[in-house]
C-alpha positions in Angstrom: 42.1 -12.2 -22.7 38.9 -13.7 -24.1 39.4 -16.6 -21.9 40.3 -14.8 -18.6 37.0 -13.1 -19.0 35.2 -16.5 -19.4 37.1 -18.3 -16.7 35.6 -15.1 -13.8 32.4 -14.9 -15.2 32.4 -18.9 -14.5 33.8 -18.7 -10.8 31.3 -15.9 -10.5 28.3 -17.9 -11.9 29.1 -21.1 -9.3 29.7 -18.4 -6.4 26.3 -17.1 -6.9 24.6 -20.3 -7.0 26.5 -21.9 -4.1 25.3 -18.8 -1.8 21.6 -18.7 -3.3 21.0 -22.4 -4.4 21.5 -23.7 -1.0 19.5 -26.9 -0.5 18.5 -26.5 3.0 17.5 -23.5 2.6 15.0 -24.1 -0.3 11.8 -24.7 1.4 12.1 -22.4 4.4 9.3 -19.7 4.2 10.8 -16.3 4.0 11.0 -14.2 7.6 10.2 -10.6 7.8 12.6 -9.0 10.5 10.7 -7.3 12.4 11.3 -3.8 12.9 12.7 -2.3 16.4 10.4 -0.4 18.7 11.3 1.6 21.8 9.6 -0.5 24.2 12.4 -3.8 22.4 15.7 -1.4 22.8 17.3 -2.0 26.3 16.7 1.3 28.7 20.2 3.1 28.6 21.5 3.8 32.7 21.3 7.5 32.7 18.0 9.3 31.2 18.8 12.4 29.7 17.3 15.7 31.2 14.2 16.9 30.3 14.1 20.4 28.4 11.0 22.7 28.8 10.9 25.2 25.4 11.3 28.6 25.9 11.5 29.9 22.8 13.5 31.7 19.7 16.0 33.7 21.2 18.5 36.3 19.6 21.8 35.0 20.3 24.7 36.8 20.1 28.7 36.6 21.9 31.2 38.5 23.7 34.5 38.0 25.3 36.1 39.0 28.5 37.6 42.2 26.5 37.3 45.8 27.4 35.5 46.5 24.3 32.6 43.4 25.1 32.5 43.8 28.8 34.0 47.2 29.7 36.2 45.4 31.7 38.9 42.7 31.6 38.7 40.5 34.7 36.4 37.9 33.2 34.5 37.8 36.7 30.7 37.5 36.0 27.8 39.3 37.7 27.2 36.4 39.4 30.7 36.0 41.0 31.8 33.6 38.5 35.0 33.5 36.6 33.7 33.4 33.0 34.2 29.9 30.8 33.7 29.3 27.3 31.6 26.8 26.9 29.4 27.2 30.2 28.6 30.6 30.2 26.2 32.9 29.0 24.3 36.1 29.9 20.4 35.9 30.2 17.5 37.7 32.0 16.8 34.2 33.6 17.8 33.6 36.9 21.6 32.4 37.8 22.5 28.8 37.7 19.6 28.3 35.2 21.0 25.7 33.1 19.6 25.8 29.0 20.1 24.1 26.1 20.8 26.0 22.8 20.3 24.4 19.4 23.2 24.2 17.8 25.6 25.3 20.4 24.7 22.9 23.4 24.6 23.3 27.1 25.5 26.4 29.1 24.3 28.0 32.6 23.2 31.6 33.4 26.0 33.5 35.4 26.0 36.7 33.7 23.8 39.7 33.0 24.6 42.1 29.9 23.7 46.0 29.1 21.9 44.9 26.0 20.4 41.6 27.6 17.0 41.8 27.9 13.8 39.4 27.1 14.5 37.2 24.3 18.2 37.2 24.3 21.1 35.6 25.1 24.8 36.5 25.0 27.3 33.3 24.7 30.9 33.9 26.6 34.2 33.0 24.1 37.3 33.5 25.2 38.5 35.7 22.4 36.9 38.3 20.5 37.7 36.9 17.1 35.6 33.9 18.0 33.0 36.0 19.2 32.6 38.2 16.0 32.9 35.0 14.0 30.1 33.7 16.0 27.8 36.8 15.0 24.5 37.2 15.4 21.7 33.8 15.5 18.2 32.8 16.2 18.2 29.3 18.0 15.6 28.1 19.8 16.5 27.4 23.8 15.4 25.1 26.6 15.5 25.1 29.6 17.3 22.1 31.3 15.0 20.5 34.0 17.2 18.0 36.6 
């Protein structure tokens, strides 16, 4: 045993010298990489939408049930047929398209009874997923194309 341990601490010795003792490397003077900067990263294709902040918003969710909507047609008040993950109820104007933290993109094609200033109600398709979704406060942009 005592020799097994002698014999890997050996090939482990002679590894480390033959990758730090290399001779032609010796008396090259050590080079600082030099960090990236914005202006050295390649410009991607697409640049992505400016967002203009418009503040902490109370954000809550409903569904296309009687009990959310008071009815059951899922058709929005602006003609739309409700979709999770791209609607949502606002006192800005239809088609406006904002950014949620934490929840992502969606676009204004509904109105609500409790939707006023400062608050936004986020379509699911179920209700479970809406209670589970409760009550937030996120901050929300607007998406400028």
């Amino acid at each position: 045993m005592k020799s097994v341990l002698i014999f890997t601490c050996t090939i482990l010795a002679i590894l480390l010298v033959m990758i730090y003792a290399d001779p032609q490397r010796r008396n090259e003077p050590l080079q600082k990489e030099t960090p990236q900067t914005y202006e050295s990263i390649s410009p991607k294709t697409e640049t992505p939408p400016q967002r203009k902040y418009l503040g902490q918003y109370t954000i809550y969710a409903y569904c296309p049930c009687a009990k959310c909507c008071g009815k059951t047609n899922g058709i929005t008040a602006s003609g739309t047929v409700a979709t999770e993950g791209r609607t949502v109820a606002a006192d800005l104007p239809f088609g406006t398209k904002i950014y949620i933290d934490g929840v992502g993109e969606r676009i204004v094609e509904d109105r609500g009874g409790g939707i006023g200033a400062g608050k936004i109600d986020i379509f699911m398709s179920d209700h479970n997923s809406a209670l589970q979704f409760g009550v937030r406060k996120l901050d929300v942009y607007e998406v400028m194309e």
